[in-house]
Backbone as numpy.savetxt, mean C-alpha at the origin, in Angstrom:
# Nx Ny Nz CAx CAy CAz Cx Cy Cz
0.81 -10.25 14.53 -0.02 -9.07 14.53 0.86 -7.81 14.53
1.96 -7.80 15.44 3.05 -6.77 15.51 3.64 -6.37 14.14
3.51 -7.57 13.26 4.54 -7.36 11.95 3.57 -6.60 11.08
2.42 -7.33 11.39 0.96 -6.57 10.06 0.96 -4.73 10.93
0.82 -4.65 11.85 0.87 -3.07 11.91 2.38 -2.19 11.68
3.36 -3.14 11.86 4.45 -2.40 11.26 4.56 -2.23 9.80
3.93 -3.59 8.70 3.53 -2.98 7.32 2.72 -1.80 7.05
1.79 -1.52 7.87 0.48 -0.74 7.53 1.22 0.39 8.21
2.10 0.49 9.21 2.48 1.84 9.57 3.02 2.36 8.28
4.28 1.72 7.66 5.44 1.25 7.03 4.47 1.84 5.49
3.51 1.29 5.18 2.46 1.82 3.76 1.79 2.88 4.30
1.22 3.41 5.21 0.63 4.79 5.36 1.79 5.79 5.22
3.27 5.55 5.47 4.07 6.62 5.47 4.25 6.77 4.30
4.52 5.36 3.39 4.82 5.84 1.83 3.75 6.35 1.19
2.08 5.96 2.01 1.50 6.79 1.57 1.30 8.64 1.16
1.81 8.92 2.33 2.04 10.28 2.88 3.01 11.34 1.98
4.00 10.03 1.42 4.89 11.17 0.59 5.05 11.27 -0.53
3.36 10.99 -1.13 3.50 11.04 -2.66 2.17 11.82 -2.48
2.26 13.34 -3.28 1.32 14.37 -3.24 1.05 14.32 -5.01
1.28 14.60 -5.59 1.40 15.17 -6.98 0.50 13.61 -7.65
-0.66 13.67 -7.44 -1.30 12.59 -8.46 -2.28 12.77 -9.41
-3.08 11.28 -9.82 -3.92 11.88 -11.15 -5.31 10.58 -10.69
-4.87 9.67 -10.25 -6.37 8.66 -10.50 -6.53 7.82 -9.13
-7.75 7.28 -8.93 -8.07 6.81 -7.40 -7.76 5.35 -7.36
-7.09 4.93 -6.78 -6.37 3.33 -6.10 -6.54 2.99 -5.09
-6.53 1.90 -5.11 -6.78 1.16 -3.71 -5.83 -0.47 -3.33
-4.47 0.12 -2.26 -3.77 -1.24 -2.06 -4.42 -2.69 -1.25
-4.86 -3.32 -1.96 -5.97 -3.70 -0.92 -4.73 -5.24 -0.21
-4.76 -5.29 0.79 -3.77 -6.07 1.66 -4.29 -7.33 2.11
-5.61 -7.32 1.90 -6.47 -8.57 2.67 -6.40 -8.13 3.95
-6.34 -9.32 5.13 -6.59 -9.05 6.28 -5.51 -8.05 6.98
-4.48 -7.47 5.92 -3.42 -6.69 6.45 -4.53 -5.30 6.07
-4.99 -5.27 5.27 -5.98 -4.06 5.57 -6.34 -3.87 4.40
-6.29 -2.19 4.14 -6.16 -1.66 2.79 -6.31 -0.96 2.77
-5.18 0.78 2.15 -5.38 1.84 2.23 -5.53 2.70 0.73
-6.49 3.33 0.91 -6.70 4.71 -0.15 -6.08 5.31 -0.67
-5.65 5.46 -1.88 -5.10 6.73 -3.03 -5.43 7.43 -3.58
-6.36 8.37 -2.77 -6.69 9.18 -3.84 -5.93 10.54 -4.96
-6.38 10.25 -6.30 -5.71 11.17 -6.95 -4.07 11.03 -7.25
-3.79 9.66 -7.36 -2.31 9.34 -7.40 -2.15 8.48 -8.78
-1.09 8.83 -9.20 -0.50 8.39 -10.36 -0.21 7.59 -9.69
-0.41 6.42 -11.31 -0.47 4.89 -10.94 0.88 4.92 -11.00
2.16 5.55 -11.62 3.12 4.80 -10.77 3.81 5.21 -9.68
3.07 6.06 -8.81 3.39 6.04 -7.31 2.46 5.01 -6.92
1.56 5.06 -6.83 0.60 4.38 -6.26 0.93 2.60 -6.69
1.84 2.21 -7.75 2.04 1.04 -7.67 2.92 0.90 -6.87
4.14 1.73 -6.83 5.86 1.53 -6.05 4.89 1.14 -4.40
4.11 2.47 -4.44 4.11 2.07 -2.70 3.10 0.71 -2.50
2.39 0.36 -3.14 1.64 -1.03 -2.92 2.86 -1.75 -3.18
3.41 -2.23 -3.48 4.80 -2.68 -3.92 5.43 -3.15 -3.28
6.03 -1.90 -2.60 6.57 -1.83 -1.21 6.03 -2.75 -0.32
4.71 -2.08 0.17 4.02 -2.90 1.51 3.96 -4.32 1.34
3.37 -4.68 -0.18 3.32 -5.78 -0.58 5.32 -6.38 -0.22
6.12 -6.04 -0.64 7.09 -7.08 0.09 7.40 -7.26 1.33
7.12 -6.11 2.04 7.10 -5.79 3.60 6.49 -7.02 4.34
5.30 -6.98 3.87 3.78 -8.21 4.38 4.53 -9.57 3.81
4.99 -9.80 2.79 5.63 -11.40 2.37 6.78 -11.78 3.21
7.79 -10.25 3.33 9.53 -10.68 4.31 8.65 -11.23 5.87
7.67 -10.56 6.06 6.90 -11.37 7.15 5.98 -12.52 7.49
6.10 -12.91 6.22 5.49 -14.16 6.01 3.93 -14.47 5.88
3.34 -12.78 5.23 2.02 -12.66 5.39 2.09 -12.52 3.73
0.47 -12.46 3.46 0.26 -12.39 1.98 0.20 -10.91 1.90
0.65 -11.18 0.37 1.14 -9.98 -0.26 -0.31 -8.85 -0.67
0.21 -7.61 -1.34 -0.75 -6.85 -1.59 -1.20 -6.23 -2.60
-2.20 -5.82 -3.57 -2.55 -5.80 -4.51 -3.39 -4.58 -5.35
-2.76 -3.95 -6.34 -3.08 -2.65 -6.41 -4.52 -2.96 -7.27
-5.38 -1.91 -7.01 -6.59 -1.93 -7.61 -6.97 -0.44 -8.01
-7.86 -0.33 -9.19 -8.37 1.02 -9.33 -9.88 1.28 -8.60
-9.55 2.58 -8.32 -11.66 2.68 -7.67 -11.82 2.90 -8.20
């Protein structure tokens, strides 16, 4: 449980530092969660699903998966 909120901390920050976007996404994590993009170019919005997504696997949880809203 400790490792799934250190991903989701770990993806809300990369969330945080991508301002400059264009279309609405959604990293959806499964039971690791799933957080909102709004207005983000898909290729920020893929790097940081990306990211979390290897974060959640080096921990031995399933990975995560970019989607459009």
């Amino acid at each position: 449980m400790r490792q799934t909120r250190l991903a989701l901390a770990a993806l809300l920050f990369v969330a945080v530092t991508f301002t400059s976007c264009k279309g609405d996404y959604t990293c959806d994590c499964g039971a690791g969660g799933s957080t909102d993009m709004k207005d983000w170019k898909k290729k920020d919005a893929k790097e940081s699903c990306d990211a979390a997504s290897n974060m959640l696997v080096a921990f031995g949880e399933a990975g995560c998966t970019l989607k459009k809203s």
